[in-house]
N, C-alpha and C positions, 0 to 999 in steps of 0.2 A: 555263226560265221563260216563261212566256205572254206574246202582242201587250199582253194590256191591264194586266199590271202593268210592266212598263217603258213604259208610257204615264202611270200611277200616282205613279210615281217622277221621271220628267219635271216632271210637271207640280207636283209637289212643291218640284221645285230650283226653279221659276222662282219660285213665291209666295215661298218664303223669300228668293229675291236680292230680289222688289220690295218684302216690309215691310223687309228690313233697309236698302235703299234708302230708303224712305219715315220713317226711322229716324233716317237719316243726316242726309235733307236738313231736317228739322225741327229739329234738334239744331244742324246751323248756322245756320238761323235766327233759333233761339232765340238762339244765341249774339250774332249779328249785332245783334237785336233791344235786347238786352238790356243795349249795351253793352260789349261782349267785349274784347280784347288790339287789337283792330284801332283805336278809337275812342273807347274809355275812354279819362280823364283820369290822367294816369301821376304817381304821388306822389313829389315831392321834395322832399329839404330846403333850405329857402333862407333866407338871411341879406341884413340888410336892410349896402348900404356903411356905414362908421363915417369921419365926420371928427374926428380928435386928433393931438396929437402924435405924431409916430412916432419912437422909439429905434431907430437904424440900427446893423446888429451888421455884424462880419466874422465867419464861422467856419473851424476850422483842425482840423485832428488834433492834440488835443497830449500829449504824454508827461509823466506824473510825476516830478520828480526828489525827492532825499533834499537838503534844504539842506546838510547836511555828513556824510558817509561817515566812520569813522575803526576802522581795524583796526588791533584791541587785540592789543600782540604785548608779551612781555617785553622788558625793558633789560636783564636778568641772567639767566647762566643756572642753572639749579639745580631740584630737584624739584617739581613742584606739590604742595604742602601740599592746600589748600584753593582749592572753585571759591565763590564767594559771590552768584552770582546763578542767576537760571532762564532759562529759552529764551523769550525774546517778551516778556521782563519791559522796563518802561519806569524805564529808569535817570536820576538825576541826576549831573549834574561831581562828581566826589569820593566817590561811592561804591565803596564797594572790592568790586570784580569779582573777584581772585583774588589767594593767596599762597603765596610762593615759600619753600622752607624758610631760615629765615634766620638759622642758627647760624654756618655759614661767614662771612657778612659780621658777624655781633655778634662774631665773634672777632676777625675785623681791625680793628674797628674801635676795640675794646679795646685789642688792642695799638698802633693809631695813638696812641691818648690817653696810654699807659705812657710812649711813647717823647718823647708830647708834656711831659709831667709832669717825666723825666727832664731833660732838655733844659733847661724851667725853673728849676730846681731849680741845674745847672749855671751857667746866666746868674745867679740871684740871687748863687751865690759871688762871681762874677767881680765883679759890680757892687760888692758889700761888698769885695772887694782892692782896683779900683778906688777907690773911695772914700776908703780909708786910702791908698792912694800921694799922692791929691791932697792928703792932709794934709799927710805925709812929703815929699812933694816942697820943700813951704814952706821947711822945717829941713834941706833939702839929703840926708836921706836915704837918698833914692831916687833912680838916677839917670833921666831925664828921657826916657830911651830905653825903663826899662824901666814908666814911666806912660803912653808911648805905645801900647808892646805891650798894655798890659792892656785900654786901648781898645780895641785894632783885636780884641781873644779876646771882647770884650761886645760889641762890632757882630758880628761873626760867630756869635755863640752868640742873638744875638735873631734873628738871618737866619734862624738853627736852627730856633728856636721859630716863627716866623710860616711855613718849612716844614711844620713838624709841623702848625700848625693847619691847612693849607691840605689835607694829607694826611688830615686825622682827617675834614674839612669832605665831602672825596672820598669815602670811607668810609661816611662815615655818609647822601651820598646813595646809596650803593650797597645801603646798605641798607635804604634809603628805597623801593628798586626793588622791593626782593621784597615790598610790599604793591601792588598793579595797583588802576589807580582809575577810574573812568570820565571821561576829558579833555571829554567833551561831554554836553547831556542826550541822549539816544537810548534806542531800543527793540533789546534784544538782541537778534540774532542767531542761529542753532544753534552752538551747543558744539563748537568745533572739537580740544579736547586735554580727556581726562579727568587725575583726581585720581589721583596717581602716578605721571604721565611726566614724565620729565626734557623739560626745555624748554631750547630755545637762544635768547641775545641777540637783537634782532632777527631772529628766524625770518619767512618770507614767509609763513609760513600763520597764524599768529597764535592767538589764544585763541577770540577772536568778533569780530564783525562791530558796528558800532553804526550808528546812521542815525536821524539826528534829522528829526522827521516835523512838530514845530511850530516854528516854520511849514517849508514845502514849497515846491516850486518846481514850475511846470508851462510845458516849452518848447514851442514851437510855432511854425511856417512860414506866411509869406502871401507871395504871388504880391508881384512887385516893382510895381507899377501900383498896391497900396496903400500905399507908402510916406508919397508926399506927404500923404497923408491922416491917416495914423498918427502921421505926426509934426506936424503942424499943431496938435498938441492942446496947451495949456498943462501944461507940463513941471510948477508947482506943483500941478495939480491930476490925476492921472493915470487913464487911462482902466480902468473899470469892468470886468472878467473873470470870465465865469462859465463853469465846468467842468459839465461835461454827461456824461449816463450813456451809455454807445457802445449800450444796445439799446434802450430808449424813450426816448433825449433826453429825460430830466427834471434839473431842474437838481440838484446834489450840494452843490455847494459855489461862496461867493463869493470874489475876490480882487481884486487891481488887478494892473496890467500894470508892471513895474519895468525893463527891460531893452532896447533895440531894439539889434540887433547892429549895428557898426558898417562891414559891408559885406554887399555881396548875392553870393549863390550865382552866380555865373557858369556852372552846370553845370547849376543848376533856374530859375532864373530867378528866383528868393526870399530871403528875409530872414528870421533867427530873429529871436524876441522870447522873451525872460523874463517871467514874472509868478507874483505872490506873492499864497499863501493860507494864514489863519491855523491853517486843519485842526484847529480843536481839538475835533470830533467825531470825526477817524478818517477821512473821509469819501473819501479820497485814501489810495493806497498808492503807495508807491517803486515803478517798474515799470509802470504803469497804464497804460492807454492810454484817453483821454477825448477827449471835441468839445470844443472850448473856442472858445467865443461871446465875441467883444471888441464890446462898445458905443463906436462912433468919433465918433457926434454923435446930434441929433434935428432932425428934420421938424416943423417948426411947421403945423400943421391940416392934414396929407395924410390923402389917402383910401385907408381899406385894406380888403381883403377876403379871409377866409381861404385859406391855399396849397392847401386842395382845392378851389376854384371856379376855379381860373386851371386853363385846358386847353391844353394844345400841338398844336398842325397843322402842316403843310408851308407855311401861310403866316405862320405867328407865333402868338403867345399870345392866346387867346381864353375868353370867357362867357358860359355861357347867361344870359339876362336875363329874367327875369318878364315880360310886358308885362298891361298893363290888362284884357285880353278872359284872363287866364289863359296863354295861350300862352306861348314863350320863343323869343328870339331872338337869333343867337348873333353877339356883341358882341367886334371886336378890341380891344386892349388893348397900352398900352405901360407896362409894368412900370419900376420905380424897385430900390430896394434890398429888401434882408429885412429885417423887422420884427419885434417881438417877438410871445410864443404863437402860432407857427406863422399869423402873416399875411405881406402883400408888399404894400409899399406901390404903388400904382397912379398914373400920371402922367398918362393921359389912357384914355377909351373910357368912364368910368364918371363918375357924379353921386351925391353925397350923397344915400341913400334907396331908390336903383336898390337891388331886391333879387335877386340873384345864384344859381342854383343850386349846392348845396357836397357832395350825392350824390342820385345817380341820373341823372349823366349820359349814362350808358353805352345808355339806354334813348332818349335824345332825339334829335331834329332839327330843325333851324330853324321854325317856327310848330307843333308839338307842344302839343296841350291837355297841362295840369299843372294837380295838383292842391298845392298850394303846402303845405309842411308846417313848423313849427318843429324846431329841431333836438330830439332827442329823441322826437319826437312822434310815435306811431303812425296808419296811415290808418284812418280807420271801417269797420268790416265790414259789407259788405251785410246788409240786416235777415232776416230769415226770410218777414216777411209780402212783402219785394221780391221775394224767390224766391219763394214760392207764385203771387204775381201773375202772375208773369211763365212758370210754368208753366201755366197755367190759360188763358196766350193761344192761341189756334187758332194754325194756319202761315199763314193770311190775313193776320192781326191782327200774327205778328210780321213778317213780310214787308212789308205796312206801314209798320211803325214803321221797318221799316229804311230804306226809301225815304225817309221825313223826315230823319229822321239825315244821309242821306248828302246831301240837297238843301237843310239847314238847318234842315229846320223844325223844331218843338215835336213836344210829345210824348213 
């Protein structure tokens, strides 16, 4: 290749590095100029503080319980006839859940009555002998030995009879057994013996399962340090419980608090508590595991501000603050209790009105222009005719304007 086209080529690279240069430095200008990530007002949401009452909660993990458990087992044994409910069905006390074939027991029971009849039938004689000796006795008769005997044959033949009934009484709850009934209201369980097997008295594995779910019970743990507090509350009026969904904490269901255990964990440092919910939507299952929010008092006129404006550092809890000129300034704070819809009550660092950043902290710093937003509220998007403007500046013009900017001025 020849001196003068690699002279060609040369001088080719260098025009292309200085427009894309010339490219470059325009393009940050413009950006400079214009307002860019460096000096724009950075959009946040902010929430003006609220003075009211504040409801001061404790919260806890708490577990579902079944108010009462009761596994349905036979009293007798003998074949299962018939199963009389379904799997998950919601039973009342007295409904008959299954029956037991109940020929064997009608038969004993039959004969308890025979032997009872018998028996009667016996004492009526004796009573009528009876009766005529106490006549004959009068007229000398009968001797006085053998009017005693016949008494002591009618006390022993009625002895008879009040066995017999007590035996028929036996009987016939036996076979009172072989109809199975539901002792509690409750939601069935799965079928544990189908229609045909022979079942035994008392078996550990039983028929089904029942577990009455209205009301329910939901238990749960606090740190020993809320005691005094928990109990300070008037025992006739009892503290307010509300059960919480474990993935978006939205409330499920309401209760009151019935229980406080009457010693503390030595091994956790805690106290159980009871509390009672009417569930008569379902809203709770036996086994569940829920947050459970106990209201222990309220705050007369505290100041709160939601739990995403309160920030944590190495020196303690902190806020960005609005101030006047726009800016934000990052405000300590001393924190009180939790409050209710996800606020925290505040005890000092803030004022009634002070309007607080609640997102877009992660973009700030101590004096930070901000562009203040309501929650929900979108920022305005630069106009079309701003960008054409602000194209159409020379790199004089915006280099300029950036020097105002950065010295205060207008423009």
């Amino acid at each position: 290749m020849s001196r003068w086209k690699w002279a060609l080529i040369v001088i080719a690279i260098v025009l292309a590095g200085i427009i894309a240069w010339r490219l470059m430095s325009q393009r940050t200008l413009a950006t400079r100029a214009g307002g860019g990530p460096s000096d724009a007002p950075v959009p946040v949401t902010v929430v003006a503080v609220e003075q009211k009452n504040v409801p001061i909660y404790l919260s806890a993990l708490g577990t579902v319980q079944a108010l009462n458990t009761v596994t349905v087992t036979a009293q007798v044994s003998g074949q299962l006839k018939t199963i009389n409910f379904k799997e998950g069905q919601e039973l009342k006390a007295g409904d008959l859940i299954a029956e037991i074939d109940p020929r064997t027991f009608q038969a004993a029971l039959d004969q308890a009555m025979a032997k009872k009849k018998q028996d009667e039938a016996q004492l009526s004689a004796s009573r009528s002998t009876l009766a005529r000796y106490e006549e004959l006795i009068k007229q000398n008769f009968v001797a006085a030995q053998d009017l005693e005997n016949q008494r002591q044959l009618v006390r022993q033949q009625e002895a008879l009879v009040v066995a017999d009934e007590a035996a028929a009484s036996s009987t016939r709850t036996q076979l009172g057994y072989t109809r199975i009934t539901a002792p509690i209201d409750g939601i069935a369980g799965i079928r544990q013996v189908d229609v045909g097997n022979l079942v035994t008295a008392n078996s550990t594995t039983g028929l089904v399962v029942l577990t009455q779910v209205h009301p329910l019970n939901v238990m749960f743990s606090l740190p020993e340090q809320n005691l005094d507090l928990v109990r300070s509350t008037d025992a006739s009026n009892p503290l307010p419980v509300t059960a919480l969904d474990r993935t978006d904490s939205h409330p499920i269901a309401e209760g009151i608090l019935k229980v406080i255990d009457n010693q503390i964990d030595t091994t956790t440092g805690t106290f159980k508590l009871k509390s009672e919910f009417a569930n008569t939507e379902n809203a709770l299952w036996p086994g569940q595991f829920v947050n459970v929010r106990v209201q222990v008092k309220t705050v007369s006129n505290g100041l709160v501000v939601p739990a995403t404006a309160v920030q944590r550092g190495p020196d303690g809890s902190y806020a960005y603050v609005v101030q006047p000129d726009s800016t934000v300034a990052m405000t300590p704070l001393q924190l009180g209790d939790e409050a209710a819809d996800n606020t925290i009550l505040v005890t000092s660092g803030l004022k009634v009105g002070d309007k607080v950043v609640t997102e877009g902290q992660f973009r700030l710093k101590p004096g930070s222009k901000v562009q203040p937003l309501a929650p929900g509220e979108a920022p305005p998007a630069t106009s079309t005719a701003e960008l054409d403007k602000l194209k159409a500046q020379t790199p004089q013009q915006q280099q300029q304007r950036g020097r105002r900017r950065a010295g205060g001025g207008g423009g």
